[in-house]
DRENPA-703338 format. One record per residue (C-alpha): residue in one letter; z, y, x. Coordinates in steps of 0.5 Angstrom, whole numbers, plus 500, padded with zeros to 3 digits. Layout:
N
+-----+-----+-----+-----+
: res :   Z :   Y :   X :
+-----+-----+-----+-----+
:   a :   Z :   Y :   X :
...
+-----+-----+-----+-----+
//
This chain:
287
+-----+-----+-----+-----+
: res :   Z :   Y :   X :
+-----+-----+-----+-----+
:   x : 407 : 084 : 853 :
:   x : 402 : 080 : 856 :
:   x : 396 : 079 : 853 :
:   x : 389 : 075 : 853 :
:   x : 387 : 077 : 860 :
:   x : 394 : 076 : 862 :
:   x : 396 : 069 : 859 :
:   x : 389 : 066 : 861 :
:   x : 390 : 068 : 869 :
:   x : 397 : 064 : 868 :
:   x : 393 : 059 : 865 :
:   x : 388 : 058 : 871 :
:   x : 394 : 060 : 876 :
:   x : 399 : 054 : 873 :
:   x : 393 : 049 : 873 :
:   x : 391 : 049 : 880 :
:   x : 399 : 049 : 881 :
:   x : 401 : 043 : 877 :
:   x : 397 : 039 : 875 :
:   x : 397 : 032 : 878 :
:   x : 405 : 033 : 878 :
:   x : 411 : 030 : 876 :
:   x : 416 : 035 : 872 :
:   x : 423 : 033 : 874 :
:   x : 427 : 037 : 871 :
:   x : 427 : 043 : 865 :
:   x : 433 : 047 : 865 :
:   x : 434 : 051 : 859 :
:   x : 439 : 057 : 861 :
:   x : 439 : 062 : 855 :
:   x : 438 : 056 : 849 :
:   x : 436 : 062 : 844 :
:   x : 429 : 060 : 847 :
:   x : 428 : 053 : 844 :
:   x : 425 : 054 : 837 :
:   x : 424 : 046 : 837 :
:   x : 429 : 040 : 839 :
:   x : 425 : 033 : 836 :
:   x : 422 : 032 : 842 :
:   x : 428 : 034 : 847 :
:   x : 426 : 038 : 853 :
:   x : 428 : 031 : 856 :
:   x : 422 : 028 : 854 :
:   x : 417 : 032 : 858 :
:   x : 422 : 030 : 865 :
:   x : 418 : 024 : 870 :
:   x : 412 : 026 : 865 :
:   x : 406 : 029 : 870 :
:   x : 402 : 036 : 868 :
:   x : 396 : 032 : 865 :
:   x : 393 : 040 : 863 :
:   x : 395 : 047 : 861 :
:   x : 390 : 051 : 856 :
:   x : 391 : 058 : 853 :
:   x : 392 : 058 : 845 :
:   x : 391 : 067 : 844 :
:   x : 398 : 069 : 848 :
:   x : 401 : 062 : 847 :
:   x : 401 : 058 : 853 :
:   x : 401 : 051 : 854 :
:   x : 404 : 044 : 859 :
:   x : 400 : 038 : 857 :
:   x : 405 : 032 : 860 :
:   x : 400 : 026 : 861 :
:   x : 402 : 022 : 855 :
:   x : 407 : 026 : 853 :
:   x : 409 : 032 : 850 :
:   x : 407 : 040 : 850 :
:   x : 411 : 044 : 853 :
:   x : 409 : 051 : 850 :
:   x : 411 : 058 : 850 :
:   x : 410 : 065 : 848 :
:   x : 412 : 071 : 853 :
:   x : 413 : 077 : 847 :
:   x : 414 : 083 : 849 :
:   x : 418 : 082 : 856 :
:   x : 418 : 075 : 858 :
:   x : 414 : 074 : 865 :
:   x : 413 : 067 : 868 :
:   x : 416 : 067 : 875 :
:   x : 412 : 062 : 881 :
:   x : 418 : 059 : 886 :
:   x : 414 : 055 : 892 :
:   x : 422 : 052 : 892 :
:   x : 426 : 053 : 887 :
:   x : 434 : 054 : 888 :
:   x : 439 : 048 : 890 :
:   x : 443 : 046 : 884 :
:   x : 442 : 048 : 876 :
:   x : 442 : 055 : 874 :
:   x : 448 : 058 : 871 :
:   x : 447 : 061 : 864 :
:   x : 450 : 068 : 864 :
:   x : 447 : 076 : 864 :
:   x : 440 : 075 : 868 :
:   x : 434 : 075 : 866 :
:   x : 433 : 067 : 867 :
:   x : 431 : 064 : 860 :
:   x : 429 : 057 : 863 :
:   x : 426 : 053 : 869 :
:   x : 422 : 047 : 870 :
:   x : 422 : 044 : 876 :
:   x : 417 : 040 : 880 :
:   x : 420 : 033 : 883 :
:   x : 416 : 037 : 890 :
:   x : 422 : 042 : 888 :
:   x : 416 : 047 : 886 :
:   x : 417 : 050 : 880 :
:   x : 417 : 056 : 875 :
:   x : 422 : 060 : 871 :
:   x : 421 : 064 : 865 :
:   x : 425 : 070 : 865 :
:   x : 425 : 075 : 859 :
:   x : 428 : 083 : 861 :
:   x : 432 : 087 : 856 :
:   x : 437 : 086 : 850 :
:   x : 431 : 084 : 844 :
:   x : 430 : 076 : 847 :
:   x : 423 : 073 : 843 :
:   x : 421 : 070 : 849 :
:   x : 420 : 063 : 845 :
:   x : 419 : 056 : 848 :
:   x : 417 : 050 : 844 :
:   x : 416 : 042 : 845 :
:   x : 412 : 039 : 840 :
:   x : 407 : 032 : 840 :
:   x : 401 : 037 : 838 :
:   x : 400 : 044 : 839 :
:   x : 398 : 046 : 833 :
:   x : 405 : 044 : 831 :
:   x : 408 : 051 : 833 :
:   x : 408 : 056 : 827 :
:   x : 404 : 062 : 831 :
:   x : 398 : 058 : 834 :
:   x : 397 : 054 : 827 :
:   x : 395 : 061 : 825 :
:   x : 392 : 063 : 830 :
:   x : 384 : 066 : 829 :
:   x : 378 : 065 : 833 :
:   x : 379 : 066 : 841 :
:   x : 374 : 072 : 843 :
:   x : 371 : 069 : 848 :
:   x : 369 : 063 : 846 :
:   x : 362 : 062 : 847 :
:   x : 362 : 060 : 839 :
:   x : 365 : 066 : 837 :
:   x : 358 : 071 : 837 :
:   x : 357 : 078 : 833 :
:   x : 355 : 075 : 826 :
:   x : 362 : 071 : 826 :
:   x : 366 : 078 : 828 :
:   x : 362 : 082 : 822 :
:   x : 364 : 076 : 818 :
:   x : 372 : 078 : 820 :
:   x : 371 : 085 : 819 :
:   x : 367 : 085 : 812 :
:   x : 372 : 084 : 807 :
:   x : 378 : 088 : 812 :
:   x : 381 : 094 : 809 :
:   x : 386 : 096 : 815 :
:   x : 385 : 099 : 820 :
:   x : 381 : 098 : 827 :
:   x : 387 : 099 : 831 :
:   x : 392 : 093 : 827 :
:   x : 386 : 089 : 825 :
:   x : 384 : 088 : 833 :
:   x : 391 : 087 : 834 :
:   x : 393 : 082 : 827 :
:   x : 393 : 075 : 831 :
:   x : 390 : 071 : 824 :
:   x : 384 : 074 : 825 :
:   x : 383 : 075 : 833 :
:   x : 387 : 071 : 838 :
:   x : 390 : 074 : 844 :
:   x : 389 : 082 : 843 :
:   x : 395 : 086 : 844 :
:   x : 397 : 093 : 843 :
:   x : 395 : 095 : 850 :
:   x : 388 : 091 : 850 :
:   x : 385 : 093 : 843 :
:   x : 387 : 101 : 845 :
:   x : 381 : 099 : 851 :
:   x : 377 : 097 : 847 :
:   x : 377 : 102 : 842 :
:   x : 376 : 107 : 847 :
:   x : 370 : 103 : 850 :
:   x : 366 : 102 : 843 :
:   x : 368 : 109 : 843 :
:   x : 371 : 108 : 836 :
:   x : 379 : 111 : 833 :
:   x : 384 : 106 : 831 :
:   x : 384 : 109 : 824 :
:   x : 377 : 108 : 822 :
:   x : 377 : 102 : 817 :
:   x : 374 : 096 : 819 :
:   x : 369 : 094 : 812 :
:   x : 366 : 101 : 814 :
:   x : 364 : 100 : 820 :
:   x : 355 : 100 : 820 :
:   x : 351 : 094 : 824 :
:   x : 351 : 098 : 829 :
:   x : 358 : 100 : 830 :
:   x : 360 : 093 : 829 :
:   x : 355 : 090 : 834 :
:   x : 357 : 096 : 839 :
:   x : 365 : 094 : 838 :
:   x : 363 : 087 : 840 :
:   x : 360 : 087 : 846 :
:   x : 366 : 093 : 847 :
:   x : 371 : 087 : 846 :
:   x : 367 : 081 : 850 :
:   x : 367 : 086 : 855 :
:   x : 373 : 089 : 855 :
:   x : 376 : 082 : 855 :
:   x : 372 : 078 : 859 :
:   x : 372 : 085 : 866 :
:   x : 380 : 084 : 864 :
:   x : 380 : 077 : 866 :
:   x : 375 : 077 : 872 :
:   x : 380 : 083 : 875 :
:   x : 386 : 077 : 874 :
:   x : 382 : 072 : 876 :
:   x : 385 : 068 : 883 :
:   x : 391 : 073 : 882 :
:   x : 398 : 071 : 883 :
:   x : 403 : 070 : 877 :
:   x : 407 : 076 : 880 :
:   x : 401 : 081 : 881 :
:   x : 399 : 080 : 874 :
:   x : 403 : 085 : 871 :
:   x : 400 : 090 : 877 :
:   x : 394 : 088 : 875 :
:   x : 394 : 090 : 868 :
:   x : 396 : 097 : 869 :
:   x : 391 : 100 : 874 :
:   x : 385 : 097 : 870 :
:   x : 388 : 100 : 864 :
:   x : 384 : 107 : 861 :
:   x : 387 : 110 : 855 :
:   x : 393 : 105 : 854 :
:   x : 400 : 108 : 858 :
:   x : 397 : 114 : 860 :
:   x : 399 : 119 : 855 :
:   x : 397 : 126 : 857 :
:   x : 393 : 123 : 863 :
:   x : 386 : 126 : 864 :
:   x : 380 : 121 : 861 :
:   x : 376 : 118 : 866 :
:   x : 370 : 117 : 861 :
:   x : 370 : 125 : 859 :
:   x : 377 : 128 : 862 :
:   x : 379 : 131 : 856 :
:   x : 387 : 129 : 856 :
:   x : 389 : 123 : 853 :
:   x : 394 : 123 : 847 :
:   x : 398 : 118 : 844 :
:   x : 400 : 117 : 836 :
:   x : 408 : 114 : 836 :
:   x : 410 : 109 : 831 :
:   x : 417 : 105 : 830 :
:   x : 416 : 101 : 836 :
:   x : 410 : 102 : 838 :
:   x : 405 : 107 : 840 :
:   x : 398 : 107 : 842 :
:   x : 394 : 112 : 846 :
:   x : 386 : 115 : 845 :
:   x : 382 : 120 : 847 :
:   x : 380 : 126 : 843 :
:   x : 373 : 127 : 846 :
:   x : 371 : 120 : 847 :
:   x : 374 : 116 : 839 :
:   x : 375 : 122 : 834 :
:   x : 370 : 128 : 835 :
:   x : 375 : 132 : 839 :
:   x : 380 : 132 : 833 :
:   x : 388 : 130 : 835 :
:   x : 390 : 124 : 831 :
:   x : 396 : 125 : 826 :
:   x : 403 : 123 : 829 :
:   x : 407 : 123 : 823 :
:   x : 414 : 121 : 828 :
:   x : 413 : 128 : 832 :
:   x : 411 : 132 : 825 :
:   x : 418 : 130 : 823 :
:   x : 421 : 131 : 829 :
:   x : 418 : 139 : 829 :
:   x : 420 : 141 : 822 :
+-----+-----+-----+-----+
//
């Protein structure tokens, strides 16, 4: 799933490539995508792209006077760039294809969603805050306003988890599964520690692992095209995907905990004084 890192690189990249511009046309394929229907995808035609702006991992169009066109990669969705898109209308069938907005340059981009579990969502609203996920979004972790003293204010009266606050998008915007494990290992923390417990010292040092974390992330990204992205993520991660690898911290090996639909990897040595984490889905399994 793209996250922070990602969907700020896609703001960056879309806005040195649309803004100025005129949509010409918004031509929905797979119509499960489409969350709102007032105003229309036709409201955003001969519109010019005024900005785009990041909200957590939602992504945004700002047509010059007119709506926002905004949308939410989930799991498997991806923006694909096309310096010319293909003559004539796309045609709904079994491909990725969910949507294309066209640039009346024939420029333009499509959104794509791989797999049979279709969440990749789009939305067209007066104001952002129309869309259901961003009203409920919490403060941005790299905004200059949110400092230390907001993050312990987050964490104080938290009973969860570290690895499922991290990830709750009410509380901190724009944090994945893949992210929060790498900032985990970086405040050399588990992801079963409760949040209230955290010290002063662990809470300072779980901030600056978060910002930094976050902020090297998006640097990598940054210039990069929409098509590298993906790439990009991978190879900068440490722990996250890399079950069984060695640490590149301590070298111990890392392991993963499994759960219904997810899984998140840690190093022993690094976050849990040596010890392996339960896997209750593998105890299970071994019985």
């Amino acid at each position: 799933m793209p996250e922070l890192p990602e969907v700020e690189a896609l703001k960056d990249f879309l806005a040195e490539h649309l803004v100025g511009r005129r949509v010409a046309r918004v031509l929905p394929v797979a119509v499960s995508v489409l969350k709102t229907y007032d105003p229309p995808l036709t409201a955003l035609e001969g519109g010019e792209v005024a900005a785009v702006h990041r909200y957590g991992k939602f992504l945004g169009l700002e047509t010059d006077g007119g709506p926002h066109l905004v949308t939410h990669l989930a799991r498997a969705g991806w923006l694909q760039w096309r310096d010319r898109l293909p003559d004539g209308p796309p045609h709904p069938g079994k491909g990725p294809l969910a949507l294309r907005v066209a640039l009346e340059t024939g420029e333009g981009f499509d959104l794509t969603e791989a797999g049979t579990q279709k969440r990749l969502a789009v939305y067209v609203v007066h104001d952002p805050g129309e869309v259901p996920g961003i009203a409920r979004l919490g403060p941005d972790p790299l905004a200059p306003a949110f400092d230390e003293a907001r993050f312990a204010a987050l964490l104080k009266e938290e009973r969860r988890r570290l690895k499922g606050a991290l990830r709750d998008q009410s509380l901190i915007a724009g944090v994945g599964n893949a992210y929060s494990d790498e900032i985990l290992h970086a405040a050399k923390m588990s992801p079963y520690k409760l949040a209230a417990s955290l010290t002063p010292e662990e809470t300072a040092s779980l901030y600056a692992a978060l910002r930094s974390t976050l902020t090297e992330a998006v640097e990598r990204s940054r210039g990069l095209a929409a098509g590298r992205l993906k790439a990009e993520k991978k190879s900068g991660l440490r722990v996250h995907g890399r079950t069984g690898e060695p640490c590149p911290v301590c070298g111990d090996t890392v392991r993963e905990v499994s759960f219904s639909d997810s899984s998140l990897q840690y190093c022993p040595t690094c976050q849990t004084g040596g010890k392996p984490l339960a896997d209750r889905r593998m105890s299970r399994l071994l019985k």
